[in-house]
C-alpha positions, 0 to 999 in steps of 0.5 A: 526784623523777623517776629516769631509769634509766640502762638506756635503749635510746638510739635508733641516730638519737639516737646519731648525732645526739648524735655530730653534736653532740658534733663540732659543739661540738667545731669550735665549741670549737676555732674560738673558741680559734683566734679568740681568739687570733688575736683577741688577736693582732690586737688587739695588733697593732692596739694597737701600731698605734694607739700608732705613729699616737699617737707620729706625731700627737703630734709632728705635731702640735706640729710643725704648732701650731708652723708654724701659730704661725709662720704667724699671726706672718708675717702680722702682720708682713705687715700691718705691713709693708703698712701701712706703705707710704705709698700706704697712708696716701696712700688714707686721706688722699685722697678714699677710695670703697667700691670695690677698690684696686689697691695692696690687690691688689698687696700681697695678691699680694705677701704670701704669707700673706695673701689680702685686705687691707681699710683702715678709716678711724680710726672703722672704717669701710671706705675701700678693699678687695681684690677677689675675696674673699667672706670680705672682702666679708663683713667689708666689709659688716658693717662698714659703718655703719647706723642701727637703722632700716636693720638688725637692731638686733643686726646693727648692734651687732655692727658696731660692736663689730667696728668697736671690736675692729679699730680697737683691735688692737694692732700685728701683733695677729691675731684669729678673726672668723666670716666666710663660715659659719667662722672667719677669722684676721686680721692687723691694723695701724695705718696712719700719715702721713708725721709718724707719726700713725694715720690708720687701719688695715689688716686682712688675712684669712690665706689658706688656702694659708698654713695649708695649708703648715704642715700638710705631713706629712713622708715617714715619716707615710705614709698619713696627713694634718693637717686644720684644722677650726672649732669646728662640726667643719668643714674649714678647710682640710687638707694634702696626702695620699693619696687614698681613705677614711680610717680611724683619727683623732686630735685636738688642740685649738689652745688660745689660737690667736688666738681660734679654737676650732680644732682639729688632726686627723691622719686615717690612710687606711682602707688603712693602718689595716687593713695591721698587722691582715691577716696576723694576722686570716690566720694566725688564720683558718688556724688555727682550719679547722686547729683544727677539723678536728683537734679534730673527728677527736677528738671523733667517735671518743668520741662513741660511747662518750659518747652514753648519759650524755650523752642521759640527761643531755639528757634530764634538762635538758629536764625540769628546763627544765619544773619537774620535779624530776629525779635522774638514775641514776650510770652505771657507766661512771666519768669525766666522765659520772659527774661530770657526773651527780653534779655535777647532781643536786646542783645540782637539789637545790639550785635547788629548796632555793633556790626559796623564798628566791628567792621571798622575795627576790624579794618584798623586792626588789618592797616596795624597788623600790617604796620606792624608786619613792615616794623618787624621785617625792618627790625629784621632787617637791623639785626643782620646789617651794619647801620653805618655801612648797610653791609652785614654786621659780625652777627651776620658774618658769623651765621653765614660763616656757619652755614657755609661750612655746612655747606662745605660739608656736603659739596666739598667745595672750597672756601676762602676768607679775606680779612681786609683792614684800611691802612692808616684810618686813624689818621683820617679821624684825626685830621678830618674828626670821625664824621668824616672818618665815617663817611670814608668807611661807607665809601670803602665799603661801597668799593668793597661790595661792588668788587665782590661776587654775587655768591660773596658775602662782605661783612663789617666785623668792627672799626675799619676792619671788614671780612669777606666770605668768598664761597666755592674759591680756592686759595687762587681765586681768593688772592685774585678777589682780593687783588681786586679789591685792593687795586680798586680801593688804591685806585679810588678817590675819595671826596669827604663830604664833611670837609670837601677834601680829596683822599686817597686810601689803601687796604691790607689784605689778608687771605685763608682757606678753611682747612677744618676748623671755622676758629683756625680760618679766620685766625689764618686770615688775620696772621695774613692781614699781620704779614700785609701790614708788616711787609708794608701795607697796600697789599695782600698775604696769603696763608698757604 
């Protein structure tokens, strides 16, 4: 083991520089302390802070849920209220047009909660609506009747469905409809003749101004305001605040609020979150130059006396750091020098002792790294695969399926599937008891996989029922695939080993191409598979 003798000459460069260092490390030492406690300082300012705008926001916000709840039942009682003027009833009753209505306008200007009113006959449909309101226009268009023809078919369902939950409101009942890209409250009514018979019903959309108004901070929440947003995390309409950035934010879902998935946010102006953090971040920042220039003082005046151990011990680092072993010489100066010495020849011995067993460990360490590669490949591997039949499980089915139709997508290809199901295979567990029962589906499903083709992907989707993927084939190839596989099983004798018997078996099959819709594929394979079985079994359908 090298010695370094304690009786070099330390060059008058390398004592300055050492004594440059020493105070260097000092400053640093002293600005990380002040740091750190101004750190902690500021930081507790910020805690307290941040618990004063929780304390805020918490009781804003129950004061804005309640507001808003007051808010939604006004505008239900504004709806009946309006629906029960009998000029309502007179428009129903009259002649009716799609066209605004001067007494919807009248009574949207009346209602401070509501901005627009719509009248649908008893079967939903749009007899009179206010002017000026594309959020209503947009309710008033999906509204209107179409034949599947005119329209998207889902387009038209979900106009029928609207026409059924507006038709079927409860009186005063206010409900979230997706009108303009967002989330609209409505407030409905029933509307009545003179003998209190429904002739239809009256829909207002609840104004932004109305929702605004109960989102009013009081004075002390200074610097801050309350926002509405969707679920999308768009502004739905906000109260009134300061000007410029925001900083801080705080959230509160609106849970049951009329089917909405709103919620409140009260933000807090970037000016107010960093006013509790100035004077601390000051005084810190004051202290550490202090701290440094003090400490810096200090540890120039021992710097000198320091120099020797210290680059000796520098110098001892730098030949450990190049995998020498080193001892260094115990100056005869005693003090922290002296410990430091001791303190790393006794570490030196010591690394160098544990390079073995690190070396060792480190060899453990690869041999169960790669262990535990193995598990995880073999725990990927069960993840995707049917422990039974070792083909894909219905996890798998539905991925490839999946990547598949992208696929179709982008090469326009055709793509069928099979669902394939064996005939009568509960009498197998019956008779032979389901070990055997088991050992007769791993046969049919090595016959299923061996007539299919390389690019196939043949699937175990639950009990004695399997699914085929047959990418790049048309309903053609599909049937002669299927054909195979059904003659193949047909013709197979099967040896149960649990019992030593001999079996036959056949299959239904039934067949699909993808027409758009991964859902309407496999619901049109398994009609077929229905049709297999009803037209007697051991054969295959198609659907055209």
């Amino acid at each position: 083991m090298a010695k370094i003798a304690s009786s070099v000459t330390l060059p008058p460069e390398a004592q300055r520089a050492l004594r440059g260092k020493v105070v260097e490390w000092a400053v640093v030492a002293s600005l990380a302390t002040a740091l750190v406690f101004g750190g902690l300082w500021t930081w507790s300012s910020r805690e307290a802070a941040r618990a004063l705008l929780d304390r805020t926001a918490s009781v804003s916000f129950e004061l804005a849920a309640t507001l808003l709840v007051q808010v939604l039942e006004a505008a239900g009682s504004e709806a009946m209220r309006s629906a029960d003027a009998p000029a309502m009833a007179a428009i129903l009753l009259g002649p009716g047009y799609s066209a605004a209505d001067p007494t919807l306008r009248v009574a949207a200007a009346a209602s401070p909660e509501l901005a627009s009113f719509v009248l649908l006959d008893p079967q939903g449909v749009p007899v009179a609506w206010s002017e000026d309101d594309p959020a209503l226009a947009e309710l008033v268009a999906q509204l209107q009747p179409r034949s599947a023809t005119d329209a998207d078919l889902d387009y038209v369902m979900r106009g029928v469905a609207l026409r059924k939950v507006l038709v079927g409101a409860k009186p005063g009942a206010t409900h979230a409809l997706e009108l303009e890209g967002s989330m609209r409250l409505v407030a409905s009514a029933p509307v009545r003749d003179a003998m209190g018979s429904v002739v239809g019903s009256l829909h207002g959309v609840v104004g932004f101004e109305a929702l605004a108004s109960a989102l009013t901070l009081d004075a002390s929440s200074s610097g801050t305001r309350l926002l509405l947003l969707d679920g999308n995390g768009t502004t739905v309409t906000a109260g009134p605040g300061p000007a410029g950035d925001w900083g801080a934010r705080r959230v509160r879902e609106l849970e049951g609020f009329a089917g909405a998935d709103w919620s409140l946010v009260m933000e807090q102006s970037a000016a107010e979150s960093l006013r509790p953090l100035v004077l601390p971040a000051a005084v810190s920042l004051a202290g550490a130059a202090a701290l440094a220039l003090v400490f810096g003082l200090l540890a120039l005046r021992s710097g000198s006396r320091q120099a020797r151990p210290l680059w000796e011990l520098y110098l001892g680092l730098r030949k450990a750091r190049d995998g020498e072993a080193v001892e260094l010489a115990v100056p005869r100066v005693q003090g922290e020098a002296e410990s430091l010495t001791l303190a790393f020849n006794d570490t030196i011995r010591r690394l160098y002792e544990s390079r073995g067993t690190l070396e060792r460990e480190l060899a453990a360490l690869r041999e169960q790294n790669s262990a535990f590669q193995s598990q995880r490949r073999m725990l990927a591997q069960l993840t995707v695969t049917d422990p039974l039949t070792q083909l894909a499980n219905r996890r798998s089915f539905e991925d490839q399926l999946k990547k598949e139709i992208q696929r179709l997508s982008r090469h326009k290809e055709g793509l069928a599937m099979l669902v394939v199901d064996i005939d009568d295979f509960k009498n197998v567990n019956d008779e032979l008891g389901h070990a055997a029962g088991d050992e007769f589906l791993v046969q049919v499903a090595r016959i299923l996989k061996e007539q299919a083709r390389g690019t196939d992907v043949v699937a175990r989707y639950g009990g004695e029922e399997f699914v085929v993927i047959a990418p790049s084939t048309d309903l053609e190839g599909a049937m002669v695939l299927a054909e195979r596989m059904r003659t193949a099983v047909a013709e197979a004798s099967f040896i149960v080993e649990e019992t030593k018997r001999l079996r036959s078996a056949t299959v239904s099959i039934g067949v699909a191409t993808y027409k758009g819709s991964q859902t309407g594929l496999f619901n049109a394979a398994d009609g077929a598979l229905y049709e297999a079985k009803a037209a007697g079994k051991n054969c295959v359908h198609a659907v055209e």
